[in-house]
N, C-alpha and C positions, 0 to 999 in steps of 0.2 A: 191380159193387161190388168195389172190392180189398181183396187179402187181411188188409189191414190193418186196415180198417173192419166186416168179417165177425167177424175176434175180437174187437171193442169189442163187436160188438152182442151175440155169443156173452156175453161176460163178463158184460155189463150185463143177458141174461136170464138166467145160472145168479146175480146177486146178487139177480131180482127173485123168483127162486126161492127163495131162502134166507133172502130177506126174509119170503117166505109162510109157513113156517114159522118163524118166531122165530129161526132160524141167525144172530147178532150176529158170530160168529166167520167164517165163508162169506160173509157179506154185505158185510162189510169188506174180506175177501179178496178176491173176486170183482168190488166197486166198486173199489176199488185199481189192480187190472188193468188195468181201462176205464180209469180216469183216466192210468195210462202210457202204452196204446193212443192216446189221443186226443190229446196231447201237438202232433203236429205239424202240429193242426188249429183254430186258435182259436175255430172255432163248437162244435165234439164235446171239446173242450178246456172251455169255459165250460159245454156243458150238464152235463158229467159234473161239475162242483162246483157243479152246482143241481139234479142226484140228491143226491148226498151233501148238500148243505143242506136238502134234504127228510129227507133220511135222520133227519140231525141231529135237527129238528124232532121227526120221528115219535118218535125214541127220549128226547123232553125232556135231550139232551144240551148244555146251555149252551154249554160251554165250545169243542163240534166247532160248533156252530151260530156262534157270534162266528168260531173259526176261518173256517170256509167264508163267511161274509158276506168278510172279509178278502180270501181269495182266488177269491171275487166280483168283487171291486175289481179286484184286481192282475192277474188272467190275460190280459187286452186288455192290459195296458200292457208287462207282460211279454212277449208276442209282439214286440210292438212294437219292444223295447229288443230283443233276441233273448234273453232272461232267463228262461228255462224252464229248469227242472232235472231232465236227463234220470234218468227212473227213477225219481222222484219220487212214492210214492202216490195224494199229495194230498191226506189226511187230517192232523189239525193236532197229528197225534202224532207228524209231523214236520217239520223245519221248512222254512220257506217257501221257502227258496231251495236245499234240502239239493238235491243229486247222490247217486244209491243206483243200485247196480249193478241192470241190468238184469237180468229175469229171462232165465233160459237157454233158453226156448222160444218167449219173445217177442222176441230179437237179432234172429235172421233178419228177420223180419218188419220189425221196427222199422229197422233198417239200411239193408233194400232199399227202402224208405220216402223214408226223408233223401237217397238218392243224388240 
């Protein structure tokens, strides 16, 4: 497994950690991560926005659940097109097509990835 897909899976257990304990703020943080991680993978790309649509669900959040149905939809087609928005959370507190700088410990990684 590359080092790329090691911290997705990292991330996606410290948020199902933080999910155990009630951490809304860790959970989001740490799903967020994953969903950048997964970016240049349309299969770990669509599952990490059907954690976060579960997430949704769990916490009766409407508004992130319609989000994530949304970018249910669009993440296939968006590979397709090449219309991924590098940095991107994935969370529908931002928006769908935004650009957000990468975090500084996940460059490396993500970089040596796209080459």
């Amino acid at each position: 497994m590359d080092k790329l897909n090691q911290l997705m899976k990292f991330e996606i257990s410290k948020f199902k950690s933080a999910q155990a304990i009630g951490d809304h703020q860790a959970s989001f943080h740490h799903l967020g991560r994953a969903h950048v991680l997964s970016q240049s993978s349309p299969s770990n790309h669509l599952f990490i926005h059907w954690l976060m649509f579960r997430y949704a669900i769990g916490r009766k959040d409407y508004k992130e659940i319609l989000g994530q149905v949304l970018r249910l939809l669009v993440t296939i087609p968006g590979h397709l097109l090449g219309r991924v928005p590098v940095g991107n959370i994935g969370w529908s507190t931002v928006g769908l097509i935004e650009h957000l700088p990468l975090p500084e410990d996940l460059k490396e990684v993500i970089n040596k990835h796209a080459r």
